[in-house]
Each structure stands twice: as structure tokens, then as C-alpha cells.
N, C-alpha and C positions, 0 to 999 in steps of 0.2 A: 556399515562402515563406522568407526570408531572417530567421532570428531575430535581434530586436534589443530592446534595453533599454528600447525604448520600445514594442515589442510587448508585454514578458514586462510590463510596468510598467499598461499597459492591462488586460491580466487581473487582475490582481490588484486593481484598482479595481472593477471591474466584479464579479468571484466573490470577496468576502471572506472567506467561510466555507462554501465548498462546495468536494466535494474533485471532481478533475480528475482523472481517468483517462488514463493514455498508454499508448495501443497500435499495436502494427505491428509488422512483421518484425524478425526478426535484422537488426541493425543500419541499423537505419532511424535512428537518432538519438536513439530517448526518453530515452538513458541523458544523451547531453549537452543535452537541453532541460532534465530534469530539474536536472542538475548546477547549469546554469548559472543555472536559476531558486533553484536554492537558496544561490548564492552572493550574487547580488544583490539576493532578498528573503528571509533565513535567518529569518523570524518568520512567514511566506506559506506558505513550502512543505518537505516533509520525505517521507521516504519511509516509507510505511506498514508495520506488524509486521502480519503476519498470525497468526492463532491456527490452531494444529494440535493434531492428537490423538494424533499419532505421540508416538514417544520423541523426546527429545532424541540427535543426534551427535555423537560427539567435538569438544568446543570450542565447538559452539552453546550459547549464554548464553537464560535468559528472560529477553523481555521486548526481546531486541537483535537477535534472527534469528527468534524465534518467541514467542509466547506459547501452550507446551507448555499443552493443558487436557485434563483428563478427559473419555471420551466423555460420560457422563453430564452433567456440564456444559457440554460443547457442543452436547448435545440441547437442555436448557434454554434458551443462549442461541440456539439455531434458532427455535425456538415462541416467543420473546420478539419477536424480528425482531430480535435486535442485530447481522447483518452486513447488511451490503449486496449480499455474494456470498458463498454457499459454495458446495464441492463435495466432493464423493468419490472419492478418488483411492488406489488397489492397496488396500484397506481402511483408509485413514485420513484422514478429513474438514479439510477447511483452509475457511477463510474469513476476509472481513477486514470488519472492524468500525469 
């Protein structure tokens, strides 16, 4: 399917406030759906921070590449239901909220 402005413009009427998952292979394109939806509706759509438990690496910012959290509180926000998806990964928990 050929993305167009009046594609990407239909969604956004239709999902106003529910978020939209893109997946598929290495270079399948979500990266320029994405892009492109975020250039012609930049109040629509953005790309998601996820929360980690890791440490921060050199040059990752909070809050810009992650939101670094204590395990202890991202047990908390597991039992609460505040992601949508986590997982466990080499020993350190990511999910997105």
C-alpha cells in the first residue's frame, strides 16, 4: 500500500488518542511511516521513551533515550498496570508506558 497524506490523515481522524504500534522487519519502512507521519501531523504522533532499569550509557539523557527507573519502582509500576508491554532482557526490565 502506497503511503499518502490522505492515508496517514485518515488515521489520525479515525485513532485520536490511541497509540499505533509499527512492526516488521529490518527495513520494512516503519522508520519512514513513522517519520513521515510525524512530519505532517507533529501533535498526532511521536515516538515513545521507554523505561529501563539498566544504568544509563555514555550520552543517554533521561527522559530522551530512556526513562532510567529503579527496579523497585518499576516493580511498582508492573503491579499497577502502567505499561502496556514489558519485558526482561540480560537482567534488566524495559517497558513502555
Amino acid at each position: 500500500m502506497k503511503l499518502t497524506a490522505a492515508l496517514l490523515a485518515g488515521v489520525v481522524r479515525r485513532m485520536p488518542c490511541r497509540p499505533i504500534v509499527l512492526s516488521g522487519p529490518s527495513g520494512g519502512g516503519k522508520s519512514t511511516i513513522l517519520n513521515r507521519a510525524m512530519k505532517e501531523f507533529p501533535n498526532s504522533f511521536a515516538f515513545s521513551v521507554s523505561h529501563t532499569t539498566r544504568k544509563p550509557r555514555t550520552g543517554e539523557e533521561h527522559g530522551k533515550h530512556y526513562y532510567f527507573t529503579e527496579k523497585e519502582r518499576m516493580q511498582e509500576m508492573i503491579r499497577n498496570g502502567e505499561f502496556l508491554e514489558y519485558a526482561t532482557f540480560s537482567g534488566n526490565t524495559y517497558g513502555t508506558s
